[in-house]
C-alpha positions as CSV (number, residue, x, y, z in Angstrom):
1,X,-17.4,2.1,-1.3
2,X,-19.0,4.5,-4.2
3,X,-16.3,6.4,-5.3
4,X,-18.2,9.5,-7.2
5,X,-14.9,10.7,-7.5
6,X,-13.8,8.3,-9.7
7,X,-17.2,8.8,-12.2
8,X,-16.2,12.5,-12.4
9,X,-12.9,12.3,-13.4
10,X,-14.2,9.3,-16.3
11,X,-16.9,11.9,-17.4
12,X,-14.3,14.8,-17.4
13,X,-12.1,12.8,-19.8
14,X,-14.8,11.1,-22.0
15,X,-16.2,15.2,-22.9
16,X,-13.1,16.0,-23.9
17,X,-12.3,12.4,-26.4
18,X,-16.0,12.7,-27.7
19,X,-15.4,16.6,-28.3
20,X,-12.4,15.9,-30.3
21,X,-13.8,13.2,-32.3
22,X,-17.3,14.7,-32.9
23,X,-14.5,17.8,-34.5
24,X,-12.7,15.1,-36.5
25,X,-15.8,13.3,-38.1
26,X,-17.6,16.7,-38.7
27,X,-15.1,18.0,-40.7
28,X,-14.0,14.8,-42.4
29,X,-17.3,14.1,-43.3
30,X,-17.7,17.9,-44.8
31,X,-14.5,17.2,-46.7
32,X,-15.3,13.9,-48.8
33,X,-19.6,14.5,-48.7
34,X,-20.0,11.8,-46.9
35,X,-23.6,11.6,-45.3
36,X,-23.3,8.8,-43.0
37,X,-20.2,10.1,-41.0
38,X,-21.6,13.5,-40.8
39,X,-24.4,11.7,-39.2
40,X,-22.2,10.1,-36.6
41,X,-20.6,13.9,-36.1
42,X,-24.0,14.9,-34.7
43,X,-24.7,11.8,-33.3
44,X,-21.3,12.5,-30.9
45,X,-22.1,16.2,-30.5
46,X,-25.0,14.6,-28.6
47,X,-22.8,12.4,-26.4
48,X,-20.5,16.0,-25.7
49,X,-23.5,17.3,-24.1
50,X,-24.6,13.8,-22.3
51,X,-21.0,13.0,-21.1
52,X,-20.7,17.3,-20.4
53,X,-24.1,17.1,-18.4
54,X,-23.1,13.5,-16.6
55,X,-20.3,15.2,-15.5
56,X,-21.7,18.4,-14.2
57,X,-24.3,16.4,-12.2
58,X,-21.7,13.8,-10.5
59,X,-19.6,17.4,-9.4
60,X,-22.7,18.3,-7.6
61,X,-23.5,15.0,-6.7
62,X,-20.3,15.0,-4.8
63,X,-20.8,18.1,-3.0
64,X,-21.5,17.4,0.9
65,X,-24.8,16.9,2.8
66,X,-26.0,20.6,4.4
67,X,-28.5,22.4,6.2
68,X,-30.5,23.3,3.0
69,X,-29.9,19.5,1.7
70,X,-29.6,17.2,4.5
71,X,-29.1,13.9,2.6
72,X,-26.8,15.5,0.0
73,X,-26.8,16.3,-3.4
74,X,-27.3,13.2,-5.1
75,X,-30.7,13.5,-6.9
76,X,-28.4,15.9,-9.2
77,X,-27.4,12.8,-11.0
78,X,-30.5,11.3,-11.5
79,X,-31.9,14.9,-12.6
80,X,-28.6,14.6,-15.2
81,X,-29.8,11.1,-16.2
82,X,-32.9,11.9,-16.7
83,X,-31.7,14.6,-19.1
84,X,-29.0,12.9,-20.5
85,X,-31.9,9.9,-21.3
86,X,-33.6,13.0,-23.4
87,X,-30.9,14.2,-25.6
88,X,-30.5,10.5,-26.3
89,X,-33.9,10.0,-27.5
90,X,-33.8,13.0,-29.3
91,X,-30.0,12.4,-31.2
92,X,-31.8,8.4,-31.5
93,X,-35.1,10.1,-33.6
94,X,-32.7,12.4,-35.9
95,X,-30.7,9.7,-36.5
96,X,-33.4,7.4,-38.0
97,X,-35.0,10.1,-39.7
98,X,-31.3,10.4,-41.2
99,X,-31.0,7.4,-41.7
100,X,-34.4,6.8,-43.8
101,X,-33.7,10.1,-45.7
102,X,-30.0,8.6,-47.1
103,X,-31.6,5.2,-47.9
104,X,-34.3,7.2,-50.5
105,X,-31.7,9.9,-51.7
106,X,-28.4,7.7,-51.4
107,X,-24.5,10.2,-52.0
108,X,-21.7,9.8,-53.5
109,X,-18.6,9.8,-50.8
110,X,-15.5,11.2,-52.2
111,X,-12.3,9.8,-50.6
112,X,-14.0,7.2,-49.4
113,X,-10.9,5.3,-47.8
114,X,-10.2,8.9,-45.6
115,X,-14.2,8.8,-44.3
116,X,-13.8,4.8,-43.8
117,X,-10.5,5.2,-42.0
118,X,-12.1,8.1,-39.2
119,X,-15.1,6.2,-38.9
120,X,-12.7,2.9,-37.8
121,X,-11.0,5.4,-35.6
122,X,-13.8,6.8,-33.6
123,X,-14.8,2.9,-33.4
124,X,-11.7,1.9,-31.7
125,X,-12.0,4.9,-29.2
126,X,-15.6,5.0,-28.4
127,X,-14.6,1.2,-27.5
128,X,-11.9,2.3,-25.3
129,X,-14.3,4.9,-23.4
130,X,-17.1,2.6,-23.3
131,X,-15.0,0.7,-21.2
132,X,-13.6,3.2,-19.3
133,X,-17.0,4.5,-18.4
134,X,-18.2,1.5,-17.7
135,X,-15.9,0.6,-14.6
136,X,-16.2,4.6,-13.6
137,X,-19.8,3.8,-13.5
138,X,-19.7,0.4,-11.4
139,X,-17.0,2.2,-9.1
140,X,-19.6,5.6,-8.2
141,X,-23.0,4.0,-9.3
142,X,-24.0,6.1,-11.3
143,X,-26.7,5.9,-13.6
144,X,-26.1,9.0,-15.9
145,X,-22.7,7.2,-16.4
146,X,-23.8,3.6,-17.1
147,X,-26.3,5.6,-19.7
148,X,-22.6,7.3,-21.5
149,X,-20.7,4.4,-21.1
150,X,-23.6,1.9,-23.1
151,X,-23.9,4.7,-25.5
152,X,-20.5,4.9,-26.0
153,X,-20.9,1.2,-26.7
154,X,-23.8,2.2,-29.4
155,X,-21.1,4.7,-31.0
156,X,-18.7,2.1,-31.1
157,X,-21.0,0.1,-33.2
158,X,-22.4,3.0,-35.0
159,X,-19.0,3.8,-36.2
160,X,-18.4,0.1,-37.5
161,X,-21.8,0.7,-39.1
162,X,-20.6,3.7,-40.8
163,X,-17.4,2.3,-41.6
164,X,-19.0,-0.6,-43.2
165,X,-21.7,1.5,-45.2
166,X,-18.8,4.2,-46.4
167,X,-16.7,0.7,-48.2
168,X,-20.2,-1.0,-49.3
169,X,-21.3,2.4,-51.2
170,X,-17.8,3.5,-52.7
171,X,-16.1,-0.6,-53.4
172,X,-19.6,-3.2,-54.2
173,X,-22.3,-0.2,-55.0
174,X,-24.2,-0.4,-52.3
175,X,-25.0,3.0,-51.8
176,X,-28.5,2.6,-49.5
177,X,-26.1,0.7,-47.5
178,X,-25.4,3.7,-45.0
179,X,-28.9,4.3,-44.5
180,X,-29.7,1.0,-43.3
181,X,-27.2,1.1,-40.7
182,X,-27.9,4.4,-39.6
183,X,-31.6,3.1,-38.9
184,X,-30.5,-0.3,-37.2
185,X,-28.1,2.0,-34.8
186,X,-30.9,4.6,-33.9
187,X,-33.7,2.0,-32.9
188,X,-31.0,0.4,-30.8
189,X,-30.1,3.9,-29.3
190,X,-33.7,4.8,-28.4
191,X,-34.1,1.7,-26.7
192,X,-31.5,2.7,-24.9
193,X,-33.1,6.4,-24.2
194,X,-36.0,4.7,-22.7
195,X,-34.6,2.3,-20.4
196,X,-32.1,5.1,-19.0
197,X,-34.9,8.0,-18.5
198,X,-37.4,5.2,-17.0
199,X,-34.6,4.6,-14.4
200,X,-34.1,8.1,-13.5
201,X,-38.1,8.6,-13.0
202,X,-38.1,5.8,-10.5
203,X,-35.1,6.8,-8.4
204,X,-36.6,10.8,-8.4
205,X,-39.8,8.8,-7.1
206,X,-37.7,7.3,-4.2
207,X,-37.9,3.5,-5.9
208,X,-37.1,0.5,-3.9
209,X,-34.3,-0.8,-5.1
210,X,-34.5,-4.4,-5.8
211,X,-31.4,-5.8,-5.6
212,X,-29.8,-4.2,-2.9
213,X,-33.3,-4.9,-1.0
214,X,-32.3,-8.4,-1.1
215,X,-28.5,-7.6,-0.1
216,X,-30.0,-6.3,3.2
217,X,-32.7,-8.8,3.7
218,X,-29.6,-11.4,3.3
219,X,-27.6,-9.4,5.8
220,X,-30.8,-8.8,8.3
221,X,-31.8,-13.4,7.9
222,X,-28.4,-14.4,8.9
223,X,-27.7,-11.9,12.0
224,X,-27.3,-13.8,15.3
225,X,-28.0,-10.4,17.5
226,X,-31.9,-10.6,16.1
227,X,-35.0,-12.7,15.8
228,X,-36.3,-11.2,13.3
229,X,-37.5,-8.0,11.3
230,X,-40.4,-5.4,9.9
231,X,-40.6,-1.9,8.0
232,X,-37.6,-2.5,5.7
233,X,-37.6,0.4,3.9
234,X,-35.0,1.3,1.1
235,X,-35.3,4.9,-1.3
236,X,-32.6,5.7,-3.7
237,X,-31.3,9.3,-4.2
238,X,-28.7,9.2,-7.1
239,X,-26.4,6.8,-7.2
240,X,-26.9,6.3,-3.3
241,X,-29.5,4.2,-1.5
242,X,-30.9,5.4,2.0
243,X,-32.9,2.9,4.9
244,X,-33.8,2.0,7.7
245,X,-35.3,-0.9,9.3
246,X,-37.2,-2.3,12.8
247,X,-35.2,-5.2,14.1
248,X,-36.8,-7.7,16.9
249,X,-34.7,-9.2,19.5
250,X,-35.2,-11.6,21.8
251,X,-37.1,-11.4,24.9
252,X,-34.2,-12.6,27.2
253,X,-31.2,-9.8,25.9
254,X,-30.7,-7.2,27.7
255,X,-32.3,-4.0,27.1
256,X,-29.3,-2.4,27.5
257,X,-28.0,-4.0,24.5
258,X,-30.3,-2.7,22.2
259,X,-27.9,0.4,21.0
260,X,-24.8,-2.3,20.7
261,X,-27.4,-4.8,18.4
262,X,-28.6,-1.6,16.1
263,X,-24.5,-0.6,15.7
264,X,-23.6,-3.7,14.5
265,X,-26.5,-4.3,12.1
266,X,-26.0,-0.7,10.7
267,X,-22.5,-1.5,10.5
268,X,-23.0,-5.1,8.5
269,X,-25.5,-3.0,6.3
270,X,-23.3,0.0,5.1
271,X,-20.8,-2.5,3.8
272,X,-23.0,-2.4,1.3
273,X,-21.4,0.0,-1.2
274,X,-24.1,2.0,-2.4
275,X,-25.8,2.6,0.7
276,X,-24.5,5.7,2.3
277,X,-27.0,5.7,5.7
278,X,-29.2,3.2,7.5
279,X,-31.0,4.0,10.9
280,X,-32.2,0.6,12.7
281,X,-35.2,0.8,15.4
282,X,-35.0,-2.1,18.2
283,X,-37.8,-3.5,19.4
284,X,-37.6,-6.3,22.4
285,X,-40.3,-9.5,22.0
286,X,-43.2,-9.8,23.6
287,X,-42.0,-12.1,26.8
288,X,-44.2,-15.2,27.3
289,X,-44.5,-14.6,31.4
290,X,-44.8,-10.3,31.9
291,X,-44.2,-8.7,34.4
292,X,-47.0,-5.6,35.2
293,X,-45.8,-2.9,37.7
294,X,-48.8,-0.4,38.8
295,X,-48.7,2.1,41.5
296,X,-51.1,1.6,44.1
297,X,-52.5,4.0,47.6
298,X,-53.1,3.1,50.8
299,X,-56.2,1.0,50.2
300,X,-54.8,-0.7,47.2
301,X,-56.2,1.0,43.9
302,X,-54.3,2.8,41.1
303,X,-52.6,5.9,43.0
304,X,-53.3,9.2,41.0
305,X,-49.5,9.9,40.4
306,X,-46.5,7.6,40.1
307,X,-43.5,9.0,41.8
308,X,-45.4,9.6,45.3
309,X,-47.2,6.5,45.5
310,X,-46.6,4.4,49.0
311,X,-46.3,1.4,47.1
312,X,-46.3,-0.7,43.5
313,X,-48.0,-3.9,42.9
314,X,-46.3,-6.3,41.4
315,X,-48.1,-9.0,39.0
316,X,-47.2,-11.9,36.6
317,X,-49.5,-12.1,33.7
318,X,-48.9,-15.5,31.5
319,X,-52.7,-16.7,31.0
320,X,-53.7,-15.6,34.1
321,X,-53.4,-12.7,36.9
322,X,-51.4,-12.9,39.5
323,X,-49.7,-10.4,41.9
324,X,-46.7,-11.5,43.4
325,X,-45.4,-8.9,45.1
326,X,-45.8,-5.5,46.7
327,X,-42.6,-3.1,46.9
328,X,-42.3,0.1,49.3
329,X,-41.4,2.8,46.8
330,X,-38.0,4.4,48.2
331,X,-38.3,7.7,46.7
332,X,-40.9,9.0,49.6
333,X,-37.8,9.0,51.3
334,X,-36.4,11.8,49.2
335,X,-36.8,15.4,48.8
336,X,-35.7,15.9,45.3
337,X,-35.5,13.6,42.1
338,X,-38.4,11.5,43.4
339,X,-39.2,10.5,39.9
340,X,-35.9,8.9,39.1
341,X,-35.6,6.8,42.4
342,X,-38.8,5.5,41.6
343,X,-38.2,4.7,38.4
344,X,-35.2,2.6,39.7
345,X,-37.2,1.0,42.1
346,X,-39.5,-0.6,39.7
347,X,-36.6,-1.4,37.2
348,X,-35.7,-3.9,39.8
349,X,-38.4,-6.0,38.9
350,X,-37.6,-6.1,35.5
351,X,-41.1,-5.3,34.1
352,X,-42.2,-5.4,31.2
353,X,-44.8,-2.5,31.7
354,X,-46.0,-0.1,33.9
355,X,-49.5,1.2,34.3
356,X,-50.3,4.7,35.7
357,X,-52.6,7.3,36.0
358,X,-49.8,10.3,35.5
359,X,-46.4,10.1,35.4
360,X,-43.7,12.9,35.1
361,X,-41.1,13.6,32.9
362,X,-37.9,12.2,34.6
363,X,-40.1,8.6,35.3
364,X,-41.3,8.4,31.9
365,X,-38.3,9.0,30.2
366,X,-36.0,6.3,32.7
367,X,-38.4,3.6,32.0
368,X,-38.8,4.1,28.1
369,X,-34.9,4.4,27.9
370,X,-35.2,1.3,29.5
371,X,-37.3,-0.3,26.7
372,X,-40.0,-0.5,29.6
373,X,-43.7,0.3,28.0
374,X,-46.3,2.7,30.0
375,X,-49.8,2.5,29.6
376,X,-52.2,5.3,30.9
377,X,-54.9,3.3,33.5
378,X,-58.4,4.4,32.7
379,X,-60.1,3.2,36.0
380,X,-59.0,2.6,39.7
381,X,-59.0,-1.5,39.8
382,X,-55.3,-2.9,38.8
383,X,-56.0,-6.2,37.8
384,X,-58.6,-4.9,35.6
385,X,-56.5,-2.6,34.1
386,X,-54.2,-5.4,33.4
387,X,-56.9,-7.0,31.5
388,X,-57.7,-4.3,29.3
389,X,-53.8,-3.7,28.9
390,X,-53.4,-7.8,27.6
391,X,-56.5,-7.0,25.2
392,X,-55.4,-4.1,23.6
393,X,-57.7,-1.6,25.2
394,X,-55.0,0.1,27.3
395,X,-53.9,3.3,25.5
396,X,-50.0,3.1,25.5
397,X,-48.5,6.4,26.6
398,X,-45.6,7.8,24.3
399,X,-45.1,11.1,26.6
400,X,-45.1,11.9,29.9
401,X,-48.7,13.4,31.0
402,X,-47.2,16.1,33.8
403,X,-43.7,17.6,33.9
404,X,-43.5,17.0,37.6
405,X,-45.7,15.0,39.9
């Protein structure tokens, strides 16, 4: 389960450690002149406002799906990433320019073992957050997160960078030393940019993603309920992934079980932990031997409405044409609700279509609910109909073409 919760809570407590040492280095590098760690101090004033904004957006990310947002809030966080990915960039280019500027016009560090001492500090705890951030981001999936928590990584190293350059320029008189480092951790760092803001385009352009694609084609391959399946379709939105998918099942289930079959995949699906909804669509296989029903009058062609027809022609098509039976419809016997008895009469059969002229609302709807497909007859003669229905010249109806008959 995504637990956004989790990621807030991280983000809340990393502002506040990176506020505090972004303070510390800033004024300890004021203190003893020491370019390099007043670098880092604006290099974590950056990470306050990526670890501040990553912790805005998971807040609103965690707010609950409404009228105005029906699938939730959790494009906030890539819109945070994506922002997040830009003050990186940004702190990254200052940073080398920094960097270059201290390698030309190297300073002299006073105190050099007080700079050398915060810098291995703020190593130690950007270590410690990096971590923390880390499993805060695997726990809510969040992207702006796993952006903070390698950054704080990048800090951790930029620190032992710092630390490094601080005892190389005041104890072997190196003093280009912090320059170099400050320009190794910035390319690194806007690498890092890049790869975090190209992520955030793609998920605000509704990106398949890859990995948990092959999680549900897994799931999908090795379900017993279904013989196979079409249209998977994945978008992510955040740290969340939404789908949906057309499953086939066999021929010889019952219709009726088509609800039961798209439960259970939906359910096998969603234990997915990033994937907060999946809609499945159930479709039955083509039988090899189908059964046609069609309504017919008194002197055997296509009667003009379904419900009041004397009688329905029954015919098994499986290479060839054949009716094999003819079926009184029951429903002339009633006075109200003719559609629905009708319906039920040809359900007996178990068809696998029906073909009519018009057909009402209350006979159009039992058969489709049935999984039962109606095609609209163009001329009078049924087993030429059937023909044109086998061919694919038959136009399949998706809604009734009268409200009563």
């Amino acid at each position: 389960m995504v637990d956004l919760e989790h990621g807030e809570q991280a983000a809340q407590k990393a502002t506040l450690i990176v506020a505090a040492l972004a303070i510390t280095k800033g004024i300890v590098g004021f203190v003893t002149n020491s370019a390099a760690l007043l670098a880092d101090a604006l290099h974590s004033t950056v990470d306050v406002l990526t670890t501040l904004g990553t912790w805005i957006g998971l807040k609103i990310a965690r707010r609950p799906a409404d009228e105005r947002f029906p699938y939730g809030y959790y494009r906030a966080e890539s819109l945070v990433a994506l922002v997040v990915a830009g003050i990186v960039i940004f702190g990254a280019f200052e940073l080398f320019l920094d960097g270059i500027h201290r390698i030309q016009h190297p300073t002299t560090v006073n105190d050099a073992w007080l700079a050398a001492g915060v810098a291995l500090i703020a190593s130690i705890t950007s270590y410690y957050l990096s971590k923390l951030e880390g499993e805060a981001a695997d726990a809510s999936n969040s992207q702006a997160l796993k952006a903070v928590s390698i950054e704080a990584m990048a800090d951790t190293l930029s620190a032992i960078v710092v630390f490094a350059a601080i005892v190389a320029g005041a104890y072997l008189h190196i003093p280009w030393a912090e320059g170099v480092g400050a320009v190794l951790v910035s390319a690194w760092v806007f690498k890092i940019g890049l790869e975090t803001a190209w992520g955030a385009i793609l998920a605000l352009m509704d990106v398949a993603p890859e990995e948990t694609k092959k999680e549900v084609e897994e799931i999908l391959k090795h379900a017993d309920e279904i013989s196979g399946f079409k249209d998977l379709k994945l978008r992510k939105s955040g740290p969340m992934v939404f789908g949906e998918v057309t499953v086939t099942i066999p021929a010889d289930v019952p219709v009726g079980k088509a609800d039961e079959v798209a439960r259970r995949i939906r359910e096998y699906v969603l234990t997915i932990p990033e994937i907060e909804d999946f809609r499945v669509f159930v479709e039955q296989e083509e039988p090899k031997e189908k059964i046609v029903v069609i309504p017919i009058d008194e002197t055997g062609k296509i009667s003009k409405t379904f419900a009041t027809a004397p009688k329905f022609a029954v015919y098994r098509a499986d290479g060839g044409i054949e009716r094999i039976d003819t079926i009184e419809n029951e429903a002339l016997k009633r006075k109200v609700r003719r559609g629905l008895a009708a319906a039920k009469t040809v359900l007996r059969t178990k068809p696998y279509a029906v073909i009519v002229k018009n057909i009402g609302e209350i006979s159009y709807h039992t058969l489709r609910d049935a999984m039962v497909l109606v095609y609209q007859a163009e001329g009078d003669d049924p087993e030429e109909e059937i023909q044109k229905m086998l061919s694919g010249k038959l136009k399949e109806l998706h809604a009734p073409t009268v409200k009563k008959e």
